[in-house]
Backbone as a printed PyTorch tensor [residue, N CA C, xyz], in Angstrom:
tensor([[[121.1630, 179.1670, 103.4960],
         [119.9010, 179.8010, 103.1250],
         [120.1640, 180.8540, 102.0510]],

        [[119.6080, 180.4760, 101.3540],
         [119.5000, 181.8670,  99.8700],
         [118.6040, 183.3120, 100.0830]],

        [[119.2550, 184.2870, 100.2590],
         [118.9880, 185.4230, 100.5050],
         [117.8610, 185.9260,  99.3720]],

        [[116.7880, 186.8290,  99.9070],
         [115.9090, 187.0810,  99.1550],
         [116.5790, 187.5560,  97.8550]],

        [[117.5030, 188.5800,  97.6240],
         [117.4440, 189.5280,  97.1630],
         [118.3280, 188.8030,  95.8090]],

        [[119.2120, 187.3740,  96.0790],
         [119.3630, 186.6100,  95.2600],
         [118.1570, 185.8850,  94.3450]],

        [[117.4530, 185.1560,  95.4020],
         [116.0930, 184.6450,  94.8340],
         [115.1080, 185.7200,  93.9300]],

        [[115.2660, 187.2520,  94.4320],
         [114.5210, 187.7860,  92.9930],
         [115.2380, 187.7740,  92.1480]],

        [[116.4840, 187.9100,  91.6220],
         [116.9530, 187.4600,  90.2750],
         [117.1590, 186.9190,  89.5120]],

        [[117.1360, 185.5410,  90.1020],
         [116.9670, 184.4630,  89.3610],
         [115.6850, 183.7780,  88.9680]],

        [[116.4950, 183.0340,  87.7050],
         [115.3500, 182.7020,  86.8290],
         [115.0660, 181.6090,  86.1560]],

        [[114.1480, 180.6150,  85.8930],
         [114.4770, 179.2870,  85.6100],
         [115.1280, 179.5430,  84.4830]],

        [[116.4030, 178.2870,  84.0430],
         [117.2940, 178.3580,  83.0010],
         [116.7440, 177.8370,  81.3010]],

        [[115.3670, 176.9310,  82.0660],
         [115.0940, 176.6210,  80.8050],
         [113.5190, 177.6870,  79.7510]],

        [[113.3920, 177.9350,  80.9740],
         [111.9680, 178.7620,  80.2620],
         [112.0220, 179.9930,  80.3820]],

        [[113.0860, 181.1200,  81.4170],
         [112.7060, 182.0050,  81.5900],
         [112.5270, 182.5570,  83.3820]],

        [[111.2050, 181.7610,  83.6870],
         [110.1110, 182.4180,  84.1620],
         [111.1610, 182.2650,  85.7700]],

        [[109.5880, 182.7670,  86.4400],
         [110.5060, 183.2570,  87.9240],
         [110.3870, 181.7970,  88.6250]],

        [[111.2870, 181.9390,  89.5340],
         [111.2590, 180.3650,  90.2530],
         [111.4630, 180.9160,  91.8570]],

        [[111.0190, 179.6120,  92.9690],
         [110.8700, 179.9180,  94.2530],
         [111.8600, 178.9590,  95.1100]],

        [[111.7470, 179.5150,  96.4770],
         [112.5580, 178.4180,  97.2390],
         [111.2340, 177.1480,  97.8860]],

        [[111.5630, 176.2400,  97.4700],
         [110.8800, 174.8090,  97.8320],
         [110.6650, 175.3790,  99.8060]],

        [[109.8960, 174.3150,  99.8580],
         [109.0210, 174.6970, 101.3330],
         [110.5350, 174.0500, 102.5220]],

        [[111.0260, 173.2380, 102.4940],
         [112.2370, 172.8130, 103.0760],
         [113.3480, 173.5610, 102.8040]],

        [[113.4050, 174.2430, 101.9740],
         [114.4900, 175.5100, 101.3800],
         [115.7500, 174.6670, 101.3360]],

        [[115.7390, 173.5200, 100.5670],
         [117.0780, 172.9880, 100.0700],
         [116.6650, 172.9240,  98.4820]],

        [[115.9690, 173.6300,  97.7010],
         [116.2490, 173.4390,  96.7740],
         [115.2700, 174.7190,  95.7500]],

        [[115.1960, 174.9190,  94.4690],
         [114.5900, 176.2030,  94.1540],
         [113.4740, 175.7640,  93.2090]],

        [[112.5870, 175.8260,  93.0220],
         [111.3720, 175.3720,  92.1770],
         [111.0860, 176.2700,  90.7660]],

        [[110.9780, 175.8520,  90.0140],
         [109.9160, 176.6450,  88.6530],
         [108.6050, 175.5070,  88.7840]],

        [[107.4740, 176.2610,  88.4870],
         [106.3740, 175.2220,  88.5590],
         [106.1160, 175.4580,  87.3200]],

        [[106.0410, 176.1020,  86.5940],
         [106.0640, 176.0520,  85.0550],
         [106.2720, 174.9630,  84.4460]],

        [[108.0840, 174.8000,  84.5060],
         [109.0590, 173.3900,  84.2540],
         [108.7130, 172.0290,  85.1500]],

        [[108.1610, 172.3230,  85.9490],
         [107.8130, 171.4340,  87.2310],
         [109.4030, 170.4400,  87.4710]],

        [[110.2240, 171.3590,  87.4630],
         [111.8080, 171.0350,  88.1050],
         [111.8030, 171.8950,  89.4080]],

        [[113.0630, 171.2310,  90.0950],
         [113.7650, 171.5180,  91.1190],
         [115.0660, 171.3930,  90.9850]],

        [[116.0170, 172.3900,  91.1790],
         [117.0770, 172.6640,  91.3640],
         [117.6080, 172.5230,  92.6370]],

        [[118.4350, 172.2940,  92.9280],
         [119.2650, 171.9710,  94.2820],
         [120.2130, 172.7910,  94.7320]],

        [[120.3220, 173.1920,  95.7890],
         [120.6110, 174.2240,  96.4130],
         [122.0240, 173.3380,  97.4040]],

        [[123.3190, 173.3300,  96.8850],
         [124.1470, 172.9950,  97.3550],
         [125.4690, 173.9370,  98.1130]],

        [[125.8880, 173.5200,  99.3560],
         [127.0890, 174.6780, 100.0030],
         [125.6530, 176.1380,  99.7400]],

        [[125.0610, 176.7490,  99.7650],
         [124.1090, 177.7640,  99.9990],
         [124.5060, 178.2770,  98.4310]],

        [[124.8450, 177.7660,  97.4400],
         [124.8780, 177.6410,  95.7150],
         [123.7750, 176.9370,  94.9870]],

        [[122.9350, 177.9480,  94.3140],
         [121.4970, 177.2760,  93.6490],
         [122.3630, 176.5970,  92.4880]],

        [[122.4470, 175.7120,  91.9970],
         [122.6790, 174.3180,  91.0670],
         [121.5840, 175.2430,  89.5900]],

        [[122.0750, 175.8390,  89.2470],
         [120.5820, 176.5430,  88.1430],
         [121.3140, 175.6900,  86.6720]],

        [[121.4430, 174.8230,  86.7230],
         [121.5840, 173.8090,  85.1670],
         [120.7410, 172.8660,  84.9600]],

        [[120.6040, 172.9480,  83.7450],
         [118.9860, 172.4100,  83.5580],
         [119.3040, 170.6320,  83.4650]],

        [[120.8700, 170.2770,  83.2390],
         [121.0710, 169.0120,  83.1560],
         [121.1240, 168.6310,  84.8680]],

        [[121.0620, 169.4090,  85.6490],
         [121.5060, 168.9070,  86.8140],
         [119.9880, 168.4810,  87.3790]],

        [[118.5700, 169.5110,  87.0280],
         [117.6130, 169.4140,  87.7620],
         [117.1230, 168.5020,  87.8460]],

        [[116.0220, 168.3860,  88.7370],
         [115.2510, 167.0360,  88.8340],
         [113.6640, 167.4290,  88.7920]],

        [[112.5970, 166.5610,  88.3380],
         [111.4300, 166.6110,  88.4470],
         [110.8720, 166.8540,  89.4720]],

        [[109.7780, 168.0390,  89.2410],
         [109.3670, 168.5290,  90.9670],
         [107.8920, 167.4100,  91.1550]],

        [[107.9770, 166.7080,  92.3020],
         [106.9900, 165.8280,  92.4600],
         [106.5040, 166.1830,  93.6450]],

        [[105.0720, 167.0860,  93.5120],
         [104.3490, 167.3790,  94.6890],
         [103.4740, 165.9380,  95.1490]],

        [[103.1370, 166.2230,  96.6050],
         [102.7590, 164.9710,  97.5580],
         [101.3410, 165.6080,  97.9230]]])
C-alpha cells in the first residue's frame, strides 16, 4: 500500500498534473492522461512507457 504522504508528491510523468490511487489500490491513475500506472513490490511504476490506458467500466 502507498502511503499518503508519498501519493501527495507525486505526479503524472507525462503532463504534470496530480494523480490518485485506483479504487483496488494496485495501481495510480491521472485522469487527465487517462493512464494507469502500476504499482509493483509497493513501487509506483511512474514511466510513461510502462503505463497503460485507464479504462473505466
Amino acid at each position: 500500500m502507498i502511503k499518503k504522504e508519498l501519493l501527495d508528491i507525486l505526479a503524472c510523468p507525462q503532463c504534470k498534473g496530480p494523480v490518485e490511487l485506483n479504487a483496488e489500490q494496485n495501481g495510480i491513475i491521472c485522469r487527465k492522461c487517462q493512464l494507469r500506472y502500476e504499482i509493483r513490490n509497493n513501487i509506483p511504476i511512474m514511466l510513461i512507457d510502462e503505463a497503460k490506458p485507464l479504462i473505466e467500466t
